[in-house]
N, CA, C and O atoms as CSV, one atom per row, in Angstrom:
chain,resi,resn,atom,element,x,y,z
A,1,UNK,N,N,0.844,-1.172,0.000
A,1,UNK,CA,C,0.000,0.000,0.000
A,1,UNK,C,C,0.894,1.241,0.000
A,1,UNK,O,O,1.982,1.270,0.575
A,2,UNK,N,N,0.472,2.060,-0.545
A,2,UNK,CA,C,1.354,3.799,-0.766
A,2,UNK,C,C,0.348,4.233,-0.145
A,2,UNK,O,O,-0.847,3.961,-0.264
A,3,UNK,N,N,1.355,5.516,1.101
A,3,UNK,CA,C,0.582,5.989,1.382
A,3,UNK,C,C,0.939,7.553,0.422
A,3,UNK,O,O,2.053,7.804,-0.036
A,4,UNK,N,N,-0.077,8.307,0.298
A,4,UNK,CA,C,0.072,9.518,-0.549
A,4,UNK,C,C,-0.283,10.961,0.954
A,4,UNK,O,O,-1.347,11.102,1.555
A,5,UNK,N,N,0.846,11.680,1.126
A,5,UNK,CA,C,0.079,12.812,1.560
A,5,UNK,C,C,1.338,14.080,0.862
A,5,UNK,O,O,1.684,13.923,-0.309
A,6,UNK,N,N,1.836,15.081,1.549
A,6,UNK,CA,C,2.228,15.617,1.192
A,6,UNK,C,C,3.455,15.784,1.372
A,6,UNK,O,O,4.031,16.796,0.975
A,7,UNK,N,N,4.117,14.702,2.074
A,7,UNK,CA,C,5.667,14.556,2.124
A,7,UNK,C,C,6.224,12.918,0.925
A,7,UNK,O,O,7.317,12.360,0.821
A,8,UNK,N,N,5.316,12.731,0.462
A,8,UNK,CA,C,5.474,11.762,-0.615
A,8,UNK,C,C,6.313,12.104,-1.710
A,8,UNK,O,O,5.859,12.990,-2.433
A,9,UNK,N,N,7.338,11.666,-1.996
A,9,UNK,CA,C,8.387,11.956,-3.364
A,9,UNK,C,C,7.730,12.064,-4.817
A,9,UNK,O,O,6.972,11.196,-5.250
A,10,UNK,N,N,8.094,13.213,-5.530
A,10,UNK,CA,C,7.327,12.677,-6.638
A,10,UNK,C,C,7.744,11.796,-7.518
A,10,UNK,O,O,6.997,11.592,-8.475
A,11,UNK,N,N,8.889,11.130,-7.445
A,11,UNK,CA,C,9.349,9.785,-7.906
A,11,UNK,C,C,8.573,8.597,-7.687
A,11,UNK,O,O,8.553,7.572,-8.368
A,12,UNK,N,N,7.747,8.957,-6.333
A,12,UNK,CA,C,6.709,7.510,-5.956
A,12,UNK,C,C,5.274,8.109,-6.373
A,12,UNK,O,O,4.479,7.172,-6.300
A,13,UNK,N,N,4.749,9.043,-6.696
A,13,UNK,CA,C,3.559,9.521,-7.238
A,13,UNK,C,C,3.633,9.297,-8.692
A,13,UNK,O,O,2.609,9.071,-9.336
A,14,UNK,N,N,4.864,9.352,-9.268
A,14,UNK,CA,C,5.340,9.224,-10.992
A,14,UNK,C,C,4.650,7.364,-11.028
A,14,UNK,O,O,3.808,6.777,-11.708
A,15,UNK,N,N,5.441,7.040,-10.059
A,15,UNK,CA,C,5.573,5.079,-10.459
A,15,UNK,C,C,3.837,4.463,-10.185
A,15,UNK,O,O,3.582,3.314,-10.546
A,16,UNK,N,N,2.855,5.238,-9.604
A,16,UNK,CA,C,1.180,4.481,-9.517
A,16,UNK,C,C,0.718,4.483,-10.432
A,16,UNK,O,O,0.453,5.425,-11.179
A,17,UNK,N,N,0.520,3.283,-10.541
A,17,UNK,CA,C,-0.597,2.994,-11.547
A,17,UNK,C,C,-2.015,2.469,-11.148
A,17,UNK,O,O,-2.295,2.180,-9.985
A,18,UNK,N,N,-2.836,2.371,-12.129
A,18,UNK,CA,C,-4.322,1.522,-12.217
A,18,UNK,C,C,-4.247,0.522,-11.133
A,18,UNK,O,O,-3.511,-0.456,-11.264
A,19,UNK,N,N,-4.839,0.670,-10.252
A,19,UNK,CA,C,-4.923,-0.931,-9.735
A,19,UNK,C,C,-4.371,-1.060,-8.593
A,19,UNK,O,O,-4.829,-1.946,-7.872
A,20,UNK,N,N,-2.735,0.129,-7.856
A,20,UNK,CA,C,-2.297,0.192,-6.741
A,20,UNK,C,C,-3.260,0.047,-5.628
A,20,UNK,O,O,-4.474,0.093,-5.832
A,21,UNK,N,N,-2.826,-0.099,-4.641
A,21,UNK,CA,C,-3.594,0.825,-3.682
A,21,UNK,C,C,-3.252,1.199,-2.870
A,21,UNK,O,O,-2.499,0.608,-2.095
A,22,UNK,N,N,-3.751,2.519,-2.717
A,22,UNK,CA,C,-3.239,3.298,-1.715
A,22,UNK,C,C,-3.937,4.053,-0.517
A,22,UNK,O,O,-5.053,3.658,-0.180
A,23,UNK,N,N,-3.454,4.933,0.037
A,23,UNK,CA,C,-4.330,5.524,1.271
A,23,UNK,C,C,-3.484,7.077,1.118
A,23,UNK,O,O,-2.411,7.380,0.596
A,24,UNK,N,N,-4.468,7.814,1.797
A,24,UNK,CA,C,-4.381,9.030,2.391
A,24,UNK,C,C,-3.484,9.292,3.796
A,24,UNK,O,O,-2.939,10.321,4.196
A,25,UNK,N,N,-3.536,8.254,4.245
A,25,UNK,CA,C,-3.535,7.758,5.649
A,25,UNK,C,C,-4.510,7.958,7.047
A,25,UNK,O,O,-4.084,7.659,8.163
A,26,UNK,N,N,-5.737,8.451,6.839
A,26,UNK,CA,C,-6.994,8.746,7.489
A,26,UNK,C,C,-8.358,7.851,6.902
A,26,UNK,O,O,-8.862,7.005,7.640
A,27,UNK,N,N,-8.844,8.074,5.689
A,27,UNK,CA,C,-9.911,7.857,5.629
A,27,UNK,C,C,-9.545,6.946,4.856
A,27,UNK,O,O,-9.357,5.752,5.087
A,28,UNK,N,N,-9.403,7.774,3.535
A,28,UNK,CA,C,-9.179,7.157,1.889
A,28,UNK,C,C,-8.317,5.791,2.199
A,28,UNK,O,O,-7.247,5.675,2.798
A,29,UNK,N,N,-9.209,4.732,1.543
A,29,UNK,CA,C,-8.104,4.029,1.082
A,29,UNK,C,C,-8.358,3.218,0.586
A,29,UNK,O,O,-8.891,2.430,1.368
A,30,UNK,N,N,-8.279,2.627,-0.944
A,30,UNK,CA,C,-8.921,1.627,-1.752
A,30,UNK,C,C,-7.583,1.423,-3.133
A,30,UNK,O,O,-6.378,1.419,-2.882
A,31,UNK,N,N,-8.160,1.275,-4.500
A,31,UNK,CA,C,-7.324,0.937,-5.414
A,31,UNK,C,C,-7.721,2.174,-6.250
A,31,UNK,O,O,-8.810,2.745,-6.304
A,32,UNK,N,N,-6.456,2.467,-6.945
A,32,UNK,CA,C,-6.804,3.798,-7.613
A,32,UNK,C,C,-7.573,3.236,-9.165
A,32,UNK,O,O,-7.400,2.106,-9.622
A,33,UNK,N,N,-8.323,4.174,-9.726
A,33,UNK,CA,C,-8.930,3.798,-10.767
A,33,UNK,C,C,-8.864,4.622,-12.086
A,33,UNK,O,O,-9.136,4.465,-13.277
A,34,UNK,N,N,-8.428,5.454,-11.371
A,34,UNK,CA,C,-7.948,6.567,-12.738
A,34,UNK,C,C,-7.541,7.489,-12.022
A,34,UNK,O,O,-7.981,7.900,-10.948
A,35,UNK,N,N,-5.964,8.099,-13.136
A,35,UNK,CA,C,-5.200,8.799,-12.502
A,35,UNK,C,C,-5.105,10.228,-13.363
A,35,UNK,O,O,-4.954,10.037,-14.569
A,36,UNK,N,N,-5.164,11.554,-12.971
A,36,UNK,CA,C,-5.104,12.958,-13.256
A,36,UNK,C,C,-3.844,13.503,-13.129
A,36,UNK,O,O,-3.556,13.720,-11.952
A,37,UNK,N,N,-2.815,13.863,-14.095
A,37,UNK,CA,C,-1.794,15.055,-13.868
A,37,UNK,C,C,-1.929,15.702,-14.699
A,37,UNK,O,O,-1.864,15.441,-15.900
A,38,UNK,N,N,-2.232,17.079,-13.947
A,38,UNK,CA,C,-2.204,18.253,-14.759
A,38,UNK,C,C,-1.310,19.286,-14.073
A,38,UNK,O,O,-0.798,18.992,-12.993
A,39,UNK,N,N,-1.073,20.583,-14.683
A,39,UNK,CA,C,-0.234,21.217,-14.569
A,39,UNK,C,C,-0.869,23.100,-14.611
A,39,UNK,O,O,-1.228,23.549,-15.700
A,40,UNK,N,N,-0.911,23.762,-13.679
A,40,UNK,CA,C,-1.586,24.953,-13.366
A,40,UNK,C,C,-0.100,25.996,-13.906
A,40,UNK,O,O,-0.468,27.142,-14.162
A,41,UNK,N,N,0.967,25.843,-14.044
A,41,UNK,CA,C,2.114,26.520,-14.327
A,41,UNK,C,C,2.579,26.537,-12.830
A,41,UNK,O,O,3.760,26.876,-12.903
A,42,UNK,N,N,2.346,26.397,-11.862
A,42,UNK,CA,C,2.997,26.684,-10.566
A,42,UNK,C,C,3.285,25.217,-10.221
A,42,UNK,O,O,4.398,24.747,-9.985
A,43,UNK,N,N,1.953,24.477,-10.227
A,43,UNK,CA,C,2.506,23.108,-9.606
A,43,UNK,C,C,1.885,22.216,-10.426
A,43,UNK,O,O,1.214,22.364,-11.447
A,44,UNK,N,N,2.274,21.130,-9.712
A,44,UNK,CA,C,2.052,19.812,-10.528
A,44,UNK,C,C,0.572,19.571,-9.787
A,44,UNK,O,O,0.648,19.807,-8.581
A,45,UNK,N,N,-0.434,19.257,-10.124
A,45,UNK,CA,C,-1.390,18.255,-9.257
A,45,UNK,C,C,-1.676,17.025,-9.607
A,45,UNK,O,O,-1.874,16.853,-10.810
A,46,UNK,N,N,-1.766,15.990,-8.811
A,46,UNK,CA,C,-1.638,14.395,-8.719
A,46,UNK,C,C,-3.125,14.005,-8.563
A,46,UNK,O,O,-3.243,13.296,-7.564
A,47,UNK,N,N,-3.727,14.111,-8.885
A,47,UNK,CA,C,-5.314,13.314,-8.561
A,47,UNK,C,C,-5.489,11.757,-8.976
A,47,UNK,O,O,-5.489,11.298,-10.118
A,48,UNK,N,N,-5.621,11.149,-7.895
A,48,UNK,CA,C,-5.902,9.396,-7.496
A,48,UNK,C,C,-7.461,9.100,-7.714
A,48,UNK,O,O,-7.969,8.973,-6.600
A,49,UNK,N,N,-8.339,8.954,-8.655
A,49,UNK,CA,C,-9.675,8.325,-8.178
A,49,UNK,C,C,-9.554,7.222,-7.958
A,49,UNK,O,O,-8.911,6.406,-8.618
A,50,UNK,N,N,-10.272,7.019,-6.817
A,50,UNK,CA,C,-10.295,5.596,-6.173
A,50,UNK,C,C,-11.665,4.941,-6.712
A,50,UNK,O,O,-12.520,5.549,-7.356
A,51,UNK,N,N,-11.717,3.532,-6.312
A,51,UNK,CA,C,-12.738,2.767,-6.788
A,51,UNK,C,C,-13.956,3.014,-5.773
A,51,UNK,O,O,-15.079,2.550,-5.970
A,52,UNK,N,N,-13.615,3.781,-4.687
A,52,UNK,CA,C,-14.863,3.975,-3.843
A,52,UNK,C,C,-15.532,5.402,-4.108
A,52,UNK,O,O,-15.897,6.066,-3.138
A,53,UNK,N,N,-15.699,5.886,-5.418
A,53,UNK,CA,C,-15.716,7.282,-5.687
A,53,UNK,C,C,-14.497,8.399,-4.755
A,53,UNK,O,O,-14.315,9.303,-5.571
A,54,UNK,N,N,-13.979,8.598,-4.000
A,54,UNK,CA,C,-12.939,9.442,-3.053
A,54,UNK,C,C,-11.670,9.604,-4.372
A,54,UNK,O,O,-11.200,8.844,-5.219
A,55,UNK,N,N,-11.548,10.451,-4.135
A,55,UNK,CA,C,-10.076,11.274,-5.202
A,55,UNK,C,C,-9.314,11.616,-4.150
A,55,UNK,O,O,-9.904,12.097,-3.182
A,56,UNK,N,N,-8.122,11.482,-4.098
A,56,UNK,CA,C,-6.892,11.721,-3.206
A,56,UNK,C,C,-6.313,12.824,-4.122
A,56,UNK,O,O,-6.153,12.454,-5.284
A,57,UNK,N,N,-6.007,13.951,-3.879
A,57,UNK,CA,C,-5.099,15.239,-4.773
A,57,UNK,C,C,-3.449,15.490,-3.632
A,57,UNK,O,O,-3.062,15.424,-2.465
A,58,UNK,N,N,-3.143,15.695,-4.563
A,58,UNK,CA,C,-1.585,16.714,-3.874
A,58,UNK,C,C,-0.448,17.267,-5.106
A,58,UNK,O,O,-0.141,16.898,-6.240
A,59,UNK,N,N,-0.075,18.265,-4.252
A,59,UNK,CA,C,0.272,19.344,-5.269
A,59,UNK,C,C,2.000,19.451,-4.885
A,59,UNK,O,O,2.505,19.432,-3.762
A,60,UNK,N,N,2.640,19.558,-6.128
A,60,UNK,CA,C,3.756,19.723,-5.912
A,60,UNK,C,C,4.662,20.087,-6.796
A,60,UNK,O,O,5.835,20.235,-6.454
């Protein structure tokens, strides 16, 4: 299991794929189901949808 919050490398946010699973470390925590990177010009954002509807985000 990965956990994702905001001291997470983005070397280990690069390597998830379909199917991991991971946690928030509180609530969230299932298999990711589709994954979001986009790019605002300032930061990177990481969005995880999980298979339980819950999206995990973090910015970096």
């Amino acid at each position: 299991m990965i956990r994702i919050n905001k001291d997470t490398p983005v070397e280990v946010l690069e390597e998830i794929k379909v199917g991991d699973m991971v946690t928030d470390g509180f609530s969230k925590t299932s298999f990711v189901e589709r994954i979001d990177i986009s790019d605002d010009g300032l930061y990177k954002v990481y969005s995880f949808y999980l298979n339980t509807d819950r999206v995990i985000s973090t910015k970096r």
